[in-house]
N, C-alpha and C positions, 0 to 999 in steps of 0.2 A: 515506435513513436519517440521515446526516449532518441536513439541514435539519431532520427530527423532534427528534434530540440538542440543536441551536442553539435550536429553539422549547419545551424545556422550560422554561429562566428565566424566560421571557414569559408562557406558560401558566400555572405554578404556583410561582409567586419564593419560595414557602415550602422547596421538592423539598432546596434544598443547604443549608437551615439544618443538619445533623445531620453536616452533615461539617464537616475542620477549617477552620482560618481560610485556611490558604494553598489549600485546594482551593475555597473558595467564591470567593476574588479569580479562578481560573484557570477555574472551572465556573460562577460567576455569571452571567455575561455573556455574550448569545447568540451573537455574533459566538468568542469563544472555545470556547464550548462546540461549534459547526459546525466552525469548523478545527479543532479537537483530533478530531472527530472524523473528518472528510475523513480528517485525515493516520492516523491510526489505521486508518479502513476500505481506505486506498491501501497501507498497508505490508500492509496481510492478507491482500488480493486479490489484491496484481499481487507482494509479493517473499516470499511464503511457499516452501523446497522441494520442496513437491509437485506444482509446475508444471512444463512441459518446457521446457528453455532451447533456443533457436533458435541454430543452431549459426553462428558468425561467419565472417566473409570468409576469413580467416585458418584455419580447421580447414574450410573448402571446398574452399582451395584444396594442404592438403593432404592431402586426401581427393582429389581430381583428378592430385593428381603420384602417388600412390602407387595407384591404379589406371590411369595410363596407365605406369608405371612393370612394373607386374604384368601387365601383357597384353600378348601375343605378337603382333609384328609381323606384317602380313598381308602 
């Protein structure tokens, strides 16, 4: 997707006349128009809240002291 976004400039160099000056210096140019969007499709995918976070070393391991904590010597 990203590489589709970077090969509009190249494709049709007319597409940013209609926007302002400061967005055609930043969306002109194919190489900015792919990283803008990389980083744009990376914050959407991987750090939006509706994903589940993988719980850390640290809430493991106190999830492990408070259940061997909670359970009855054998």
């Amino acid at each position: 997707m990203a590489v589709s976004i970077g090969m509009l400039p190249v494709a049709a160099p007319t597409i940013y006349h209609v926007f302002p000056t400061w967005a055609q210096i930043i969306d002109g140019r194919a190489i900015t128009s792919a990283a803008l969007a990389a980083f744009l499709l990376n914050r959407l995918f991987n750090h939006t809240s509706g994903r589940k976070k993988t719980p850390t070393e640290t809430e493991n391991k106190a999830v492990e002291s408070a259940v061997s904590d909670a359970a009855p010597a054998i």
